[in-house]
C-alpha positions in Angstrom: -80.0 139.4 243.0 -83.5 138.2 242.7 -86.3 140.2 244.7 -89.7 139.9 245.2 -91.7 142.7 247.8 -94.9 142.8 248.3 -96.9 145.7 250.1 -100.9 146.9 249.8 -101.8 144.6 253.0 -103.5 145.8 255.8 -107.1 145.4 257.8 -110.2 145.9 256.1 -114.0 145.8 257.0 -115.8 143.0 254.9 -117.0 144.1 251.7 -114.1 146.6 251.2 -110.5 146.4 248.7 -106.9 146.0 248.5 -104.4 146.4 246.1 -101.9 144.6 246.6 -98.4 145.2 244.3 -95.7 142.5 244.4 -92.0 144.6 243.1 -89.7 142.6 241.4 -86.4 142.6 240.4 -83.4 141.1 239.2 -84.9 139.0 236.5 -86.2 139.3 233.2 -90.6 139.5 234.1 -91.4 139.0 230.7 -89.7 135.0 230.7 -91.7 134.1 233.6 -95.5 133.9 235.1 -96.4 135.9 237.8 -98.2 134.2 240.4 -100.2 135.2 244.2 -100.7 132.5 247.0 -101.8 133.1 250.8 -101.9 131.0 253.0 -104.1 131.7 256.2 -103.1 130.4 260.1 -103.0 126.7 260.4 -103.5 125.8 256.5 -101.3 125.5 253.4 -100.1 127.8 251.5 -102.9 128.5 248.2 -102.3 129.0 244.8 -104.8 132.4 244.1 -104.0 133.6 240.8 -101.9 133.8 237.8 -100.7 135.8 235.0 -98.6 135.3 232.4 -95.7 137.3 230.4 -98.8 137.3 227.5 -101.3 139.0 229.9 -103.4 135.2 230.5 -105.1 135.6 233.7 -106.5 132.4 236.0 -108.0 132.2 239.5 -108.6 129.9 242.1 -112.9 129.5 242.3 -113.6 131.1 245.1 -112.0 134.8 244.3 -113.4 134.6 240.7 -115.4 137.8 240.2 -113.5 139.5 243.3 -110.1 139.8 242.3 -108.1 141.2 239.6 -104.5 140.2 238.7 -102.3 142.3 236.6 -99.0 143.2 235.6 -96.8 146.8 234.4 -93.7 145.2 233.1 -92.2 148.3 232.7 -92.5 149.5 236.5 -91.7 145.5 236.7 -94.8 145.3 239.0 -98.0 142.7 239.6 -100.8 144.1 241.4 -103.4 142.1 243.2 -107.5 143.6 243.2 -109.3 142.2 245.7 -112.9 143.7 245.8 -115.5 142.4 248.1 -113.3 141.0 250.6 -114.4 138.1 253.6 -113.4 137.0 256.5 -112.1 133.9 255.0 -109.4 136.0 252.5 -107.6 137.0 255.8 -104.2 135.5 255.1 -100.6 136.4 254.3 -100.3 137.1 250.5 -97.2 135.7 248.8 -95.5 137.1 245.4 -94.3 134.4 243.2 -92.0 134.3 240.3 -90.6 130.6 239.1 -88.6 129.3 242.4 -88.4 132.7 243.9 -91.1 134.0 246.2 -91.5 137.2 248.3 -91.7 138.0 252.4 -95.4 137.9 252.2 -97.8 140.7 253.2 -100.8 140.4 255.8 -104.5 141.0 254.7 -107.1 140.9 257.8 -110.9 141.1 256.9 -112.6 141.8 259.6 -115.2 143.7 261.3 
């Protein structure tokens, strides 16, 4: 059985950090990218960053600089960095794997 959880969120002040770590099991990491999406109240769900089973690393423009994805394929875990958080990051943060997806965590930036 495929499963995704995410945990790290929380509320933070602006200008602070989150890790984020997205848990997976039930399929073999190293045959599929790891991906993060949010998606904030009343828009679309947001691609935010990538990695793949080499290590390649891509971000959507505006967290470029902020946050760092990565994965531990031997605690089969993807973490999320954000540094220097906004207002505007507030959003639930989605795990993604292929067609499978986890239960989201929230992230609140704000003062």
């Amino acid at each position: 059985q495929v499963q995704l959880v995410e945990s790290g969120g929380g509320l933070v002040q602006p200008g602070g950090s989150l890790r984020l770590s997205c848990a997976f099991s039930g399929f073999t990491s190293r045959n599929y990218a790891m991906r993060w999406y949010r998606q904030a109240p009343g828009k679309e769900r947001e691609w935010v960053s990538g990695i793949t089973s080499a290590g390649s690393t891509a971000y959507t423009d505006s967290v470029k600089g902020r946050f760092t994805i990565s994965r531990d394929n031997a605690k089969n875990t993807v973490y999320l960095q954000m540094n220097s958080l906004r207002p505007e990051d507030t959003a639930v943060y989605y795990c993604n794997a292929g067609t499978y997806w986890g239960q989201g965590t929230q992230v609140t930036v704000s003062s």
